[in-house]
C-alpha positions in Angstrom: 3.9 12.1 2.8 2.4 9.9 5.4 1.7 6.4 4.8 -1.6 4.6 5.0 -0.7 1.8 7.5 -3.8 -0.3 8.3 -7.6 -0.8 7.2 -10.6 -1.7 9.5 -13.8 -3.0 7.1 -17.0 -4.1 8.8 -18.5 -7.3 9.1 -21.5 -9.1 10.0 -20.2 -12.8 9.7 -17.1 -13.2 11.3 -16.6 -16.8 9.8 -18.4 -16.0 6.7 -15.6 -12.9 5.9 -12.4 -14.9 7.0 -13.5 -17.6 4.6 -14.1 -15.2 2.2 -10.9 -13.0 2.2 -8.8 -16.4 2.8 -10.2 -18.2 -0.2 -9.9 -15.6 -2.8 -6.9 -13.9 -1.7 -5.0 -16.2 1.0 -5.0 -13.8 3.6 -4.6 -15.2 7.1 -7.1 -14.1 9.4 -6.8 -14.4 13.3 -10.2 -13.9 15.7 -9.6 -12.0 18.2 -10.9 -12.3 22.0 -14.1 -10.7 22.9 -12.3 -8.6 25.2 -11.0 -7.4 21.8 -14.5 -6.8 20.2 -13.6 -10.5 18.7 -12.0 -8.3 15.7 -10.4 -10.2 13.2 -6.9 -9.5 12.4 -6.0 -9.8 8.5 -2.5 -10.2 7.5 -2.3 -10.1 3.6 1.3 -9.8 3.2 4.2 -11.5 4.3 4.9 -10.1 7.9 7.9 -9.7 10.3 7.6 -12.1 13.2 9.3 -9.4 15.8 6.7 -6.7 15.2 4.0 -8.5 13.2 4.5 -4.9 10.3 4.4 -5.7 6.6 7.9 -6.9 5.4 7.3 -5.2 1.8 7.3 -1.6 1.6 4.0 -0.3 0.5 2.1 -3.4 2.3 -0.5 -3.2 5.1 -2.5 -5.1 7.2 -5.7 -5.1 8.6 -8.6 -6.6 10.3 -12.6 -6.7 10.2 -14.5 -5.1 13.2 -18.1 -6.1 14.1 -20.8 -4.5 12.0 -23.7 -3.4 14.2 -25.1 -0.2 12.2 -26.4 0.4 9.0 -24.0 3.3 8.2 -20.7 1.5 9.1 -18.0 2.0 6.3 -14.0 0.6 5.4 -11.7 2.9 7.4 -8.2 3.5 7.3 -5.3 4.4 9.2 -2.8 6.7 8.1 0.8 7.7 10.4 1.6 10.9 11.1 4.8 12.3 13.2 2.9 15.0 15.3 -0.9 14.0 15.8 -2.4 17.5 17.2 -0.6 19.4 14.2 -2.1 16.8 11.5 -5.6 17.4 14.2 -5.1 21.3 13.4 -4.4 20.8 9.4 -8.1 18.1 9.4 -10.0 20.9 10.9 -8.6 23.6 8.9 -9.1 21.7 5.5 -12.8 20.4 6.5 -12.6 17.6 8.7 -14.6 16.8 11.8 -13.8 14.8 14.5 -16.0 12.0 15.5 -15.5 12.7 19.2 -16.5 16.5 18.8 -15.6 19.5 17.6 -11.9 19.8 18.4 -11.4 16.0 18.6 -10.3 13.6 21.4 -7.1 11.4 21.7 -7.2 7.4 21.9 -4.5 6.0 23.6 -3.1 2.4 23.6 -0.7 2.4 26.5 2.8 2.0 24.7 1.6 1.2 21.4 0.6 5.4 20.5 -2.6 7.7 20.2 -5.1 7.7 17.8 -8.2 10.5 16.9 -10.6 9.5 14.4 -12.2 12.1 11.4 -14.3 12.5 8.7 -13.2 13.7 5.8 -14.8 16.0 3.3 -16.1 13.2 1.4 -17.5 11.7 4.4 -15.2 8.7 4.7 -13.7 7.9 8.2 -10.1 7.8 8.5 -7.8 7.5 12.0 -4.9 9.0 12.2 -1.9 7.6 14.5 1.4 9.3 16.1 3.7 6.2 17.6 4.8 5.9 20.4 6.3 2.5 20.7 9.5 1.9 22.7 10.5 -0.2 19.4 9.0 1.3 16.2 9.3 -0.6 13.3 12.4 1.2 10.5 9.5 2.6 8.7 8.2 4.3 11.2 11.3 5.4 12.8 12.4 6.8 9.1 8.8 8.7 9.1 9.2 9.6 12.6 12.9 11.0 12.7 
């Protein structure tokens, strides 16, 4: 199975969610710069100081992006060990790329790549192959 590992959910009030999601459940919420689309980082578990992952199995973490359309939905992250197969296995079952038909790669620069889908349903979901120099034990008992 491959784990969900992070949620994105939009926002229109930056200070209005982080006062919202910290009040009611005690998250901690860190603002970003706007070089970083001044996304909001969510941490709502206790998390490892090295690598900023969820200490408790089953955990994640998450953030709130900017909401500038209408249509914007929650999205989540899921990790997968070989992104283009898990690409070939979207496509086959339904899914459809949001940068085209056979679906482009994001890639943070030693951090891993990323391609973004729609699912049958219509719900957007990223998928993520790592490809840290230090992956966290979780991923390095998904990824070996």
């Amino acid at each position: 199975m491959y784990p969900a590992i992070h949620f994105e959910m939009p926002a229109k009030d930056n200070e209005r969610v982080r006062k919202f999601y910290e009040s009611v459940f005690g998250w901690q919420i860190t603002q970003l710069s706007p070089e970083m689309g001044d996304f909001l980082l969510a941490f709502t578990t206790e998390t490892d100081d090295r690598d900023r992952m969820p200490k408790r199995l089953g955990a994640i973490n998450g953030g709130f992006y900017k909401k500038t359309k209408p249509d914007q939905q929650t999205k989540i992250t899921i990790l997968v060990d070989d992104i283009r197969d898990v690409m070939k296995k979207v496509k086959a079952a339904g899914g459809k790329f949001l940068d085209g038909a056979h679906g482009e790669l994001d890639e943070v620069p030693g951090v891993g790549v990323f391609a973004t889908f729609t699912d049958t349903e219509g719900n957007v979901v990223t998928i993520y192959e790592d490809r840290s120099p230090n992956p966290t034990p979780n991923q390095q008992a998904l990824l070996g």
